[in-house]
PDB file of N, CA, C and O in Angstrom, chain B, residues numbered from 101:
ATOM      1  N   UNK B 101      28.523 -10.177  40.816  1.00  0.00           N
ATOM      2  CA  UNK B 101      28.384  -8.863  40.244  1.00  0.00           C
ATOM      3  C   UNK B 101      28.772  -8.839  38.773  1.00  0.00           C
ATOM      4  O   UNK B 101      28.171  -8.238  37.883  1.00  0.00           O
ATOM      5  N   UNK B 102      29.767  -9.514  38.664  1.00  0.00           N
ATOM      6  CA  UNK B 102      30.187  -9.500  37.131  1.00  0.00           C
ATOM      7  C   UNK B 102      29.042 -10.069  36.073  1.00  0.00           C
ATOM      8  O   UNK B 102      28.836  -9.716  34.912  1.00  0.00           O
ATOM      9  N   UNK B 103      28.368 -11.074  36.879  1.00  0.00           N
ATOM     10  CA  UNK B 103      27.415 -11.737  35.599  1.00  0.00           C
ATOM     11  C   UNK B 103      26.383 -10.312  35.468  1.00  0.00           C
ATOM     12  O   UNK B 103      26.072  -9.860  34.366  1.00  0.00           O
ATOM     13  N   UNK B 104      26.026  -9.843  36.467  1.00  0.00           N
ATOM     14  CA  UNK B 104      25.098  -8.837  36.120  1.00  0.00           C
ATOM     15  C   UNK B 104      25.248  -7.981  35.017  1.00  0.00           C
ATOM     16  O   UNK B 104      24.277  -7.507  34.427  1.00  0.00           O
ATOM     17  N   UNK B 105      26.489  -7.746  34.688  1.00  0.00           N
ATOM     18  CA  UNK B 105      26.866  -6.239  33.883  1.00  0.00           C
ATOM     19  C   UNK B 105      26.973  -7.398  32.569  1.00  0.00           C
ATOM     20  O   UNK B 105      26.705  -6.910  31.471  1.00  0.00           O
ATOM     21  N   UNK B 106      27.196  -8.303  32.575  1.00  0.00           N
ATOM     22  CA  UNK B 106      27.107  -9.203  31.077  1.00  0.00           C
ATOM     23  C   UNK B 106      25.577  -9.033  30.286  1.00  0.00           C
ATOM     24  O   UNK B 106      25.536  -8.729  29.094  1.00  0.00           O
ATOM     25  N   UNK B 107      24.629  -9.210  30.901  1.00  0.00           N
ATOM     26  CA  UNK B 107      23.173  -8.758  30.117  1.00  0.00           C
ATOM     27  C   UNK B 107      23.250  -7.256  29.789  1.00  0.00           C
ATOM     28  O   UNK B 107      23.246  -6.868  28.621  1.00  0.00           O
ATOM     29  N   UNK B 108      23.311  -6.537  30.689  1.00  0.00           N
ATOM     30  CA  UNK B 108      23.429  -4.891  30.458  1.00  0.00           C
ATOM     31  C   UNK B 108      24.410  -4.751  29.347  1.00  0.00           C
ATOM     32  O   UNK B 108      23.761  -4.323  28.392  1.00  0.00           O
ATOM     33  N   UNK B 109      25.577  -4.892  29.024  1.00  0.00           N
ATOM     34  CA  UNK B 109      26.225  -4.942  27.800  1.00  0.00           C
ATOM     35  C   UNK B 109      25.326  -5.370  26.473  1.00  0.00           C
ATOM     36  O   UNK B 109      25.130  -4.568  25.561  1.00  0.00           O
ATOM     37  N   UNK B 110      24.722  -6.921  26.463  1.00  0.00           N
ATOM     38  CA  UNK B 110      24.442  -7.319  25.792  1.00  0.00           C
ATOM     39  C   UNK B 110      23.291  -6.849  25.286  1.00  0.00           C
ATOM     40  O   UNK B 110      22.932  -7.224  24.170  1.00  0.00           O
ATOM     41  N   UNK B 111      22.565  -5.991  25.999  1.00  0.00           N
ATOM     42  CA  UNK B 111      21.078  -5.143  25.476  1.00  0.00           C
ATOM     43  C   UNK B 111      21.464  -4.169  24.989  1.00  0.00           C
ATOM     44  O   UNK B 111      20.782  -3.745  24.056  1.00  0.00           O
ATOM     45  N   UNK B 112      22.961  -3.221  25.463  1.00  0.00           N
ATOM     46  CA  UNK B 112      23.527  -2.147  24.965  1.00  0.00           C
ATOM     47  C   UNK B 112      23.649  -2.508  23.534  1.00  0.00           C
ATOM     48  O   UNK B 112      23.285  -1.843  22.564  1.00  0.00           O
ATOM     49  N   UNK B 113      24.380  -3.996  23.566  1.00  0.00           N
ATOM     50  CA  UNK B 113      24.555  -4.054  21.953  1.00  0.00           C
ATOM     51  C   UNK B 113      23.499  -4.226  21.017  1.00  0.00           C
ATOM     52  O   UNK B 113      23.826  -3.978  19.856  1.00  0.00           O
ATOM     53  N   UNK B 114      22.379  -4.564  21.193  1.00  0.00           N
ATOM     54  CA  UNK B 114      21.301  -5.115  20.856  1.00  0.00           C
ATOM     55  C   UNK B 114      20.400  -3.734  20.353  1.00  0.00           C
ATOM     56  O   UNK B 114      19.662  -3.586  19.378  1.00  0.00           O
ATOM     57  N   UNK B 115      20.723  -2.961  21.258  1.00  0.00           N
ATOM     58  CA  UNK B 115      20.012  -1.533  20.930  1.00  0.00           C
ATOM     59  C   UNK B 115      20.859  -0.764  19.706  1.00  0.00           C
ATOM     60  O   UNK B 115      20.404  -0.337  18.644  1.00  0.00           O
ATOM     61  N   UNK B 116      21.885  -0.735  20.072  1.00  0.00           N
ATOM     62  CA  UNK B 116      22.884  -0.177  19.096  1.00  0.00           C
ATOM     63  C   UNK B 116      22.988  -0.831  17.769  1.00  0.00           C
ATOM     64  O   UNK B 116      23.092  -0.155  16.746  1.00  0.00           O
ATOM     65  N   UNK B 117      22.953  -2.645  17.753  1.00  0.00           N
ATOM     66  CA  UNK B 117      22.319  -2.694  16.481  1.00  0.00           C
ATOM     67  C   UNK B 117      20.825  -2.374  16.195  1.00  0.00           C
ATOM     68  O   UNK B 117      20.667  -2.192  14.988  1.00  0.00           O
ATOM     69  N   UNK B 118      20.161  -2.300  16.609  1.00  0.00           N
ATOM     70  CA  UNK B 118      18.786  -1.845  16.174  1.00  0.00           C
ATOM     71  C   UNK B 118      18.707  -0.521  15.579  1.00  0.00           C
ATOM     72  O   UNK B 118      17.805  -0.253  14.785  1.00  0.00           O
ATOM     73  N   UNK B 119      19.828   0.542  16.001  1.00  0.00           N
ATOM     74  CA  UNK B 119      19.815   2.000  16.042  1.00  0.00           C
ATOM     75  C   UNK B 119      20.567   2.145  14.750  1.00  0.00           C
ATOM     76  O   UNK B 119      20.279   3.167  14.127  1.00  0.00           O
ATOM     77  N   UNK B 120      21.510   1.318  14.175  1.00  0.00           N
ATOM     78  CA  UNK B 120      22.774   0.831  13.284  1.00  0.00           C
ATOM     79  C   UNK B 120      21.410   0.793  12.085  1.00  0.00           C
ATOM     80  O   UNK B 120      20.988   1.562  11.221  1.00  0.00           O
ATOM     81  N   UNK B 121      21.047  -0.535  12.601  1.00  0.00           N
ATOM     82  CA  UNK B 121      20.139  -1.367  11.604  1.00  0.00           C
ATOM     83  C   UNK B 121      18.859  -0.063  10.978  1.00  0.00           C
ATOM     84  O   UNK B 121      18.538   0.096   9.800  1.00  0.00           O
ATOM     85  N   UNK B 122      18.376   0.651  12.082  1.00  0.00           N
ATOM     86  CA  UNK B 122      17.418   1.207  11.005  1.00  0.00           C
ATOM     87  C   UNK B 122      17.890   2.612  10.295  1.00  0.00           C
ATOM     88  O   UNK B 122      17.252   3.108   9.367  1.00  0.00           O
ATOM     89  N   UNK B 123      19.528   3.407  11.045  1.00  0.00           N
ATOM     90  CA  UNK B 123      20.094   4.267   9.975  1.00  0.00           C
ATOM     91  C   UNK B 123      20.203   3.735   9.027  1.00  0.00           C
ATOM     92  O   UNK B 123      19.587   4.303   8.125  1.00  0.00           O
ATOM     93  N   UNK B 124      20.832   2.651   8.657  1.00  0.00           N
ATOM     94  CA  UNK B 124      21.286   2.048   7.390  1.00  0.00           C
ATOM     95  C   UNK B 124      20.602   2.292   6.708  1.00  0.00           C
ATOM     96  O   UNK B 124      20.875   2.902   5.674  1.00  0.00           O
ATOM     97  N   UNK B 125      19.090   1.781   7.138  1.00  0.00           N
ATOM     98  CA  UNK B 125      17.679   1.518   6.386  1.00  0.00           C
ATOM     99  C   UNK B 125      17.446   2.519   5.632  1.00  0.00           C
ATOM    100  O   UNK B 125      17.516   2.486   4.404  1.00  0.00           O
ATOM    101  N   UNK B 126      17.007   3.950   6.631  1.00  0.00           N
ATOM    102  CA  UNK B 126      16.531   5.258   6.346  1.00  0.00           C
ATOM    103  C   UNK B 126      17.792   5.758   5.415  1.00  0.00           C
ATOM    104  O   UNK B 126      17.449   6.521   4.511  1.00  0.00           O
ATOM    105  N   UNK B 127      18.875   5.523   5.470  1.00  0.00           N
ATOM    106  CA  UNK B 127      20.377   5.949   4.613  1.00  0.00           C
ATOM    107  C   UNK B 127      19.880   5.372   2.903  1.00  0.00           C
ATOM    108  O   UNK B 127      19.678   6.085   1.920  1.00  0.00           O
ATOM    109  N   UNK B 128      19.789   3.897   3.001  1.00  0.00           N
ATOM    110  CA  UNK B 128      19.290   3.148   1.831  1.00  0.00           C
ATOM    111  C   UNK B 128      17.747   3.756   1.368  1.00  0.00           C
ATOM    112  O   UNK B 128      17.322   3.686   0.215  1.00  0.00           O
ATOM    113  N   UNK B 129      17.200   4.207   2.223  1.00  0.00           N
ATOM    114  CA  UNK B 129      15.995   4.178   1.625  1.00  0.00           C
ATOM    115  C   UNK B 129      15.957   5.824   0.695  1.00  0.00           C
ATOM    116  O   UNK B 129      15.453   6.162  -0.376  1.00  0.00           O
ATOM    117  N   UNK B 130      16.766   6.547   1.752  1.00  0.00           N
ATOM    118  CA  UNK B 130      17.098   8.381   1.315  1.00  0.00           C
ATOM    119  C   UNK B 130      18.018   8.407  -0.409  1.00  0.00           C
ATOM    120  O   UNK B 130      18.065   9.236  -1.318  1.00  0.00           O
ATOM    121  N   UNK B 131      18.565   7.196  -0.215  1.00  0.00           N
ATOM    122  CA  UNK B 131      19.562   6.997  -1.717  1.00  0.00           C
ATOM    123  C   UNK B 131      18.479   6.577  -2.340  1.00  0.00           C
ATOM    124  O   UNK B 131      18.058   7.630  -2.818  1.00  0.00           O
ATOM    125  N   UNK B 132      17.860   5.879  -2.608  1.00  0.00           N
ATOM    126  CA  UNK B 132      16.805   5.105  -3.556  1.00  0.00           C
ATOM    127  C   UNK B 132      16.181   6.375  -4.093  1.00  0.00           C
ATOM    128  O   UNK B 132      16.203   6.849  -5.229  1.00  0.00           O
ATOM    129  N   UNK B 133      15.496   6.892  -2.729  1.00  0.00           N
ATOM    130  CA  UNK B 133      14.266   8.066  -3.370  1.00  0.00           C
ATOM    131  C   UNK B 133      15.094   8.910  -4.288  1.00  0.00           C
ATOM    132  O   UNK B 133      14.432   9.188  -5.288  1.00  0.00           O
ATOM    133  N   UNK B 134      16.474   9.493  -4.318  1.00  0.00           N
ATOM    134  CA  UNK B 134      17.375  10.158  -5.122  1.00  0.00           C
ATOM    135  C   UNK B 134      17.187   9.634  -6.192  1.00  0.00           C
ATOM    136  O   UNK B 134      17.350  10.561  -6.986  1.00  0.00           O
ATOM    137  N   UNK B 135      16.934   8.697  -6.787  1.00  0.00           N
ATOM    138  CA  UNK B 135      17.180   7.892  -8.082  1.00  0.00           C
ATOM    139  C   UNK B 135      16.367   7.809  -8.883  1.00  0.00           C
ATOM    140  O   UNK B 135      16.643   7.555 -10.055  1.00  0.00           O
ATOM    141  N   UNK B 136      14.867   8.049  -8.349  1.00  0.00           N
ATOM    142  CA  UNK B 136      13.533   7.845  -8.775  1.00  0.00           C
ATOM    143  C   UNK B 136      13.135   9.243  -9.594  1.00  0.00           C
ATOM    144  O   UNK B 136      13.255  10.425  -9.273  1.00  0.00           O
ATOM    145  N   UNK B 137      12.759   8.782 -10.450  1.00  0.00           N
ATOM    146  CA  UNK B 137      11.982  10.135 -11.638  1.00  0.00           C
ATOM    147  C   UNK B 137      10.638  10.276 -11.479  1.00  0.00           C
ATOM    148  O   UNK B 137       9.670   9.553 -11.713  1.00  0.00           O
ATOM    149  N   UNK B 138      10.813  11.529 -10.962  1.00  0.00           N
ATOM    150  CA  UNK B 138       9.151  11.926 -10.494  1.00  0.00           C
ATOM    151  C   UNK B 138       8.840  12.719 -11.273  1.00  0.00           C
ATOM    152  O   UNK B 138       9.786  13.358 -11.733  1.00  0.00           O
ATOM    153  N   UNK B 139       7.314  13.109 -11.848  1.00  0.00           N
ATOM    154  CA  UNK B 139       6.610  13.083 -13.039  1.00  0.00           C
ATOM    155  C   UNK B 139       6.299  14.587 -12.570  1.00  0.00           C
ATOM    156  O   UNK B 139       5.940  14.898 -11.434  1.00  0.00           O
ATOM    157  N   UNK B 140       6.478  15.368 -13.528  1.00  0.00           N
ATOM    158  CA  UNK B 140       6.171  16.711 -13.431  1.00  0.00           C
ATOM    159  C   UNK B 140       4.700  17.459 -13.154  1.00  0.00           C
ATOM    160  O   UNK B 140       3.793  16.632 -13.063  1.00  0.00           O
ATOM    161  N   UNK B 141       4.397  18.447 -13.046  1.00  0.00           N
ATOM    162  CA  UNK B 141       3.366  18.756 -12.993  1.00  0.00           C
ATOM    163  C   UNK B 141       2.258  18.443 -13.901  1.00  0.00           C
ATOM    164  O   UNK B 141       1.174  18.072 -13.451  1.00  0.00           O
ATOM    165  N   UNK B 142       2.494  18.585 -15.256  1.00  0.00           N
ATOM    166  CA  UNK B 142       1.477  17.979 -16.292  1.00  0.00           C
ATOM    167  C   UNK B 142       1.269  16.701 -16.174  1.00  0.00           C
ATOM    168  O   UNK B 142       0.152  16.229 -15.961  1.00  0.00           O
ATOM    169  N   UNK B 143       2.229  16.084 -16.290  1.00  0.00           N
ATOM    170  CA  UNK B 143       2.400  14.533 -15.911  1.00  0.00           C
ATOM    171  C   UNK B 143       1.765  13.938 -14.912  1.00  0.00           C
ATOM    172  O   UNK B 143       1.134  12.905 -15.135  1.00  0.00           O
ATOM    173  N   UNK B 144       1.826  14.487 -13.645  1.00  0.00           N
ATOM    174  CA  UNK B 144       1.283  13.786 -12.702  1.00  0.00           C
ATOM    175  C   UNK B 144      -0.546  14.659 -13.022  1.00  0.00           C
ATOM    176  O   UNK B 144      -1.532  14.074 -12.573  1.00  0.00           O
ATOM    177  N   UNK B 145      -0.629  15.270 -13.373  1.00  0.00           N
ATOM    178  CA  UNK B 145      -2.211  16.179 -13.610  1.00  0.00           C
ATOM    179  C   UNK B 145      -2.855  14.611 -14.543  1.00  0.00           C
ATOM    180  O   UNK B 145      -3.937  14.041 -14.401  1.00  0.00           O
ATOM    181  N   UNK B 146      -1.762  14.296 -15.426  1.00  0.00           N
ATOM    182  CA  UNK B 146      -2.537  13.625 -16.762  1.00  0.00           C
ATOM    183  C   UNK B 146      -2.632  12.015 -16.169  1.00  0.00           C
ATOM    184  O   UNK B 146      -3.543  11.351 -16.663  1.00  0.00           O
ATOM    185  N   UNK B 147      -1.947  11.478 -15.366  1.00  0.00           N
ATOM    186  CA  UNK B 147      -1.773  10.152 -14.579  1.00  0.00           C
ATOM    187  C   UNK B 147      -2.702  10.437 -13.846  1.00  0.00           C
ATOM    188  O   UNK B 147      -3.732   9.919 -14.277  1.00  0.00           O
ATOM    189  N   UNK B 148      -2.933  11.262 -12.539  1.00  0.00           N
ATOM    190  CA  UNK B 148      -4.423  11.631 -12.032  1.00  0.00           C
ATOM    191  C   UNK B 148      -6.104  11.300 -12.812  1.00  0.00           C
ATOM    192  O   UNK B 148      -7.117  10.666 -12.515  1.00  0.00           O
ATOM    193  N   UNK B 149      -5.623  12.165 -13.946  1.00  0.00           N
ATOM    194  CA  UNK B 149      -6.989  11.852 -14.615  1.00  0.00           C
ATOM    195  C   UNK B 149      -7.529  10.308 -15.154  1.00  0.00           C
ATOM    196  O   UNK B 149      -8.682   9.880 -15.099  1.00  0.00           O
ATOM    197  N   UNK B 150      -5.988   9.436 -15.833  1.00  0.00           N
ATOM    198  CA  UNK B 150      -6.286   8.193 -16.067  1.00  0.00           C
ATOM    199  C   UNK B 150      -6.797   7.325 -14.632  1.00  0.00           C
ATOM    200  O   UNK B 150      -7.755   6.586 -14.407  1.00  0.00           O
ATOM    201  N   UNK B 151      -6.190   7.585 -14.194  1.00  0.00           N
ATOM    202  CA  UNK B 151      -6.420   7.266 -12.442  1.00  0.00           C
ATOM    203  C   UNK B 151      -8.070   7.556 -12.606  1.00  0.00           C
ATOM    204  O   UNK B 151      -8.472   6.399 -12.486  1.00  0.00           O
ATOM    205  N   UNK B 152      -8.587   7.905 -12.691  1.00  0.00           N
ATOM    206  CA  UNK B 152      -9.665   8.304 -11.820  1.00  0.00           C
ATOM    207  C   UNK B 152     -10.818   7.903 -12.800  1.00  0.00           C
ATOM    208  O   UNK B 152     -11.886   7.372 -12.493  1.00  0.00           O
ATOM    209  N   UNK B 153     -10.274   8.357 -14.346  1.00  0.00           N
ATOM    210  CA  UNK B 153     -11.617   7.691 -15.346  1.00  0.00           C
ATOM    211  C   UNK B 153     -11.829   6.352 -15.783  1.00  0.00           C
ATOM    212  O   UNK B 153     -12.817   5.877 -16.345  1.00  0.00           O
ATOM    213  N   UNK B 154     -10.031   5.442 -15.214  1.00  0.00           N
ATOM    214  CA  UNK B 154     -10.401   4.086 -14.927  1.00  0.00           C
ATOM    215  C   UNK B 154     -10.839   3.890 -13.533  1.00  0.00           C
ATOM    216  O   UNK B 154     -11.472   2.836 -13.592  1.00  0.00           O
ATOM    217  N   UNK B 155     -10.858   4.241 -12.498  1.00  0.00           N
ATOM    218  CA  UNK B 155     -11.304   3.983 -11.008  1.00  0.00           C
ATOM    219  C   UNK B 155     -13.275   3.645 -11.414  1.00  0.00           C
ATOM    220  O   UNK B 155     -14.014   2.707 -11.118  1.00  0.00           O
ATOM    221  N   UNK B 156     -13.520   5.049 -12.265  1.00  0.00           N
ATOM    222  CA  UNK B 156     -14.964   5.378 -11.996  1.00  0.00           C
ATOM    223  C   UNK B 156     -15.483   4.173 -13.337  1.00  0.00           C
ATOM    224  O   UNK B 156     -16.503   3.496 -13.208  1.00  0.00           O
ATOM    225  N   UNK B 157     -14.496   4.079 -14.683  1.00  0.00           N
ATOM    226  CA  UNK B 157     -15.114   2.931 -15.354  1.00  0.00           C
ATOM    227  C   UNK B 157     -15.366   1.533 -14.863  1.00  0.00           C
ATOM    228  O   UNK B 157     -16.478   1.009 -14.926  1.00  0.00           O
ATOM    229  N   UNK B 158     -14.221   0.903 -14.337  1.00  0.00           N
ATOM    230  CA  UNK B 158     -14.322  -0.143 -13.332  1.00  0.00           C
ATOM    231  C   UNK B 158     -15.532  -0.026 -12.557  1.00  0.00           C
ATOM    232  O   UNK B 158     -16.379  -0.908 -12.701  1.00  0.00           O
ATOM    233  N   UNK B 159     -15.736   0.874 -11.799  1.00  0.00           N
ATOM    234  CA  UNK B 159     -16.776   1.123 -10.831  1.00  0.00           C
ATOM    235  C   UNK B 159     -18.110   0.774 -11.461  1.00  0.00           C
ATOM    236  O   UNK B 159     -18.847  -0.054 -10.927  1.00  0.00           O
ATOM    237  N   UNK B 160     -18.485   1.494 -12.774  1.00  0.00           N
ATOM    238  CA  UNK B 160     -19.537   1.680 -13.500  1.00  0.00           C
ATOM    239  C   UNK B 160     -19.782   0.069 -13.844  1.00  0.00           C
ATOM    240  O   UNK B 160     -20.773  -0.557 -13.470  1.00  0.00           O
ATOM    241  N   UNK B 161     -18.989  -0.327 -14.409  1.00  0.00           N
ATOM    242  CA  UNK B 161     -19.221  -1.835 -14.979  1.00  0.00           C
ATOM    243  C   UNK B 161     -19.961  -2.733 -13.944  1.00  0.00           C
ATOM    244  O   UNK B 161     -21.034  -3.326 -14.055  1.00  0.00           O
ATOM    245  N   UNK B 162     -18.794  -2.643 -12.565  1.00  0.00           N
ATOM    246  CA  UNK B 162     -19.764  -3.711 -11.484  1.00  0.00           C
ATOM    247  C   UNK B 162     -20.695  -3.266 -11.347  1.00  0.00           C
ATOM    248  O   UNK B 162     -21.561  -4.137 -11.265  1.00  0.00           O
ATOM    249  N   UNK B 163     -21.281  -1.767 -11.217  1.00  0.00           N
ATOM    250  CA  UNK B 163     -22.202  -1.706 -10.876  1.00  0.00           C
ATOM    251  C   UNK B 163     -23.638  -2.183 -11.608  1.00  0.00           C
ATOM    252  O   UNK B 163     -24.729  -2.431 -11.095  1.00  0.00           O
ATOM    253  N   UNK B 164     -23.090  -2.219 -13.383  1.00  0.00           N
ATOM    254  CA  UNK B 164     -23.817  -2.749 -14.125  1.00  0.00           C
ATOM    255  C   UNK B 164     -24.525  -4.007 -14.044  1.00  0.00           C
ATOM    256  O   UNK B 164     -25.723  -4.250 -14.192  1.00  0.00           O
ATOM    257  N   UNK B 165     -23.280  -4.958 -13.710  1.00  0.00           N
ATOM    258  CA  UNK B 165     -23.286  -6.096 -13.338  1.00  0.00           C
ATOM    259  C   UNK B 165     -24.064  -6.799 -12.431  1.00  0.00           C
ATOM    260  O   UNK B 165     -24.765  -7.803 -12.554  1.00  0.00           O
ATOM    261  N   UNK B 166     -23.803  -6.074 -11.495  1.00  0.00           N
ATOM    262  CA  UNK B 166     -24.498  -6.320 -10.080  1.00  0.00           C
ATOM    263  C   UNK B 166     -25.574  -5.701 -10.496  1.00  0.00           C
ATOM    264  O   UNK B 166     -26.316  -6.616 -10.852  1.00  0.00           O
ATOM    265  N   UNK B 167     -26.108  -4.712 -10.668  1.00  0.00           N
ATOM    266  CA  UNK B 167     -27.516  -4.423 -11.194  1.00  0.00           C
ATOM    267  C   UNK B 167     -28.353  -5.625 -12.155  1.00  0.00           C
ATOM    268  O   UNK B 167     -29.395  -6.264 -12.010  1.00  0.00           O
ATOM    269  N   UNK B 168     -27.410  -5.553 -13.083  1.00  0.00           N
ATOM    270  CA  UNK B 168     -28.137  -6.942 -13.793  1.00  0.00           C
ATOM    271  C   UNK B 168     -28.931  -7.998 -13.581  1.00  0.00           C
ATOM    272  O   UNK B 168     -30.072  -8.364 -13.861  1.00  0.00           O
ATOM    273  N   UNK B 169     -27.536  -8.565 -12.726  1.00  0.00           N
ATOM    274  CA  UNK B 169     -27.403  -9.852 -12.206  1.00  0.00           C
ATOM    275  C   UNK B 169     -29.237 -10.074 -10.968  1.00  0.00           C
ATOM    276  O   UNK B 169     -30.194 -10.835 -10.824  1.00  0.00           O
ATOM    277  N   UNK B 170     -28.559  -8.576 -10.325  1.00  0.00           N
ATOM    278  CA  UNK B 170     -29.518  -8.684  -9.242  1.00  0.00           C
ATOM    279  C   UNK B 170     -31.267  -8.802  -9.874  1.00  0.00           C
ATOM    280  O   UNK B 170     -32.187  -9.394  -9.309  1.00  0.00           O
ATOM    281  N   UNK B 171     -31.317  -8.225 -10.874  1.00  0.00           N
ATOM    282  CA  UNK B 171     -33.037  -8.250 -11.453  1.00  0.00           C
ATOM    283  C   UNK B 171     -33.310  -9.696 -11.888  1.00  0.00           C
ATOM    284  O   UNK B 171     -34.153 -10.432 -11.375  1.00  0.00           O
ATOM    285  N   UNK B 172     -32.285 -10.086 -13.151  1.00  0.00           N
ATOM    286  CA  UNK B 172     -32.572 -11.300 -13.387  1.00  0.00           C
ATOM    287  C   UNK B 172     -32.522 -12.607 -12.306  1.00  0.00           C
ATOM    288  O   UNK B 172     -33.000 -13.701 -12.608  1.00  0.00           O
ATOM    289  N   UNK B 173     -31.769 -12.287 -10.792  1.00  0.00           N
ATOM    290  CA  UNK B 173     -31.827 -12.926 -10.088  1.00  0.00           C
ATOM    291  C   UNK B 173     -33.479 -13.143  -8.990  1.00  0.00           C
ATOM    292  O   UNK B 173     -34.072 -13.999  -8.333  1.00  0.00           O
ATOM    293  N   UNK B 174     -33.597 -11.535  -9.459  1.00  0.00           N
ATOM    294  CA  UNK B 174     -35.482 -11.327  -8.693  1.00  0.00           C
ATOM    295  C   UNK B 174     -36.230 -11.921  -9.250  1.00  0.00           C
ATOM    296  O   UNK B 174     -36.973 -12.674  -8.620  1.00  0.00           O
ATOM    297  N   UNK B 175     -36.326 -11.807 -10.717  1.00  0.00           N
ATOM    298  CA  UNK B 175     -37.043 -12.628 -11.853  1.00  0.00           C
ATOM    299  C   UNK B 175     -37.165 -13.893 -11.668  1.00  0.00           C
ATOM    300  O   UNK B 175     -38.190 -14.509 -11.961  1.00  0.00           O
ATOM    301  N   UNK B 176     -36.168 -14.396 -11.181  1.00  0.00           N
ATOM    302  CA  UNK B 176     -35.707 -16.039 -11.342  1.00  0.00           C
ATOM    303  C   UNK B 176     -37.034 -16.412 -10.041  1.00  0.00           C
ATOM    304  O   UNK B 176     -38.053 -17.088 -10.184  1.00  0.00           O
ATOM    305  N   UNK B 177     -36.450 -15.565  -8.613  1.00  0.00           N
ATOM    306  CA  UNK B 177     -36.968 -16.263  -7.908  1.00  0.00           C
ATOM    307  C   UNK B 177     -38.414 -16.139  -7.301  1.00  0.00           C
ATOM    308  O   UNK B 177     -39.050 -16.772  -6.459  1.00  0.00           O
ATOM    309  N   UNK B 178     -38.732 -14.679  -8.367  1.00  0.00           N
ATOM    310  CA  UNK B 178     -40.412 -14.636  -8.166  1.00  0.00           C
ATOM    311  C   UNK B 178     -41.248 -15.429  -9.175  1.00  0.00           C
ATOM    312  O   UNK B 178     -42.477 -15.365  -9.168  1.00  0.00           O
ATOM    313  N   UNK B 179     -40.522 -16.217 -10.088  1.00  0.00           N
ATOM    314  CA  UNK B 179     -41.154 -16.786 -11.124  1.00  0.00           C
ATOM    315  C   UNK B 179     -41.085 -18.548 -10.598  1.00  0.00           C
ATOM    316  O   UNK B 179     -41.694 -19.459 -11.159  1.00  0.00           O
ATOM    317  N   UNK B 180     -40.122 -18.697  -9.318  1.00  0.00           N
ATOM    318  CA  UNK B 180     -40.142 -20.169  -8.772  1.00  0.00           C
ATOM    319  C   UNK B 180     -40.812 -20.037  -7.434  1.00  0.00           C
ATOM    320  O   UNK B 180     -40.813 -20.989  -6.653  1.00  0.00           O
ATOM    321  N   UNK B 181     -41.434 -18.782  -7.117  1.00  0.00           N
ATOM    322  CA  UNK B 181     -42.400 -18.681  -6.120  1.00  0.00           C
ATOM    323  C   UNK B 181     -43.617 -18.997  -6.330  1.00  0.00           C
ATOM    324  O   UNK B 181     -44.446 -18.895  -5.425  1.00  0.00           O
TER     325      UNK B 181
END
C-alpha cells in the first residue's frame, strides 16, 4: 500500500510544479508588458500606414517581376518551338 501513495505524491508534485511553473511565467510575462512603450494613437495610425504602403510596394514589385519574367519566359519558349 505504501508504494502506491509514492506515485500519487509524485504527480501531485509534478502538477504543482507545472501550476508554479506557468504562474511564474504569466507573473514574468504581466511585468514585461508593464515596461513596454506603446505608441499612441497617431503613432500607431502613422506605423499602420508605413505598414501597409510597404506591404503593397513589395507586393507591386514581385508582381512586376513575375510578370516580366513570365512574358520573356513565353517569348523564349515560343521562339524554341
Amino acid at each position: 500500500m505504501a508504494k502506491e501513495n509514492v506515485p500519487v505524491k509524485k504527480e501531485e508534485n509534478r502538477l504543482a510544479q507545472k501550476i508554479n511553473s506557468a504562474k511564474e511565467y504569466l507573473l514574468s510575462s504581466y511585468n514585461e508588458l508593464k515596461k513596454v512603450h506603446w505608441p499612441n494613437r497617431t503613432q500607431l495610425i502613422g506605423y499602420t500606414g508605413v505598414v501597409l504602403f510597404t506591404v503593397l510596394l513589395v507586393g507591386l514589385i514581385i508582381w512586376l517581376f513575375d510578370s516580366g519574367l513570365s512574358f520573356v519566359l513565353e517569348k523564349l519558349f515560343k521562339a524554341m518551338a
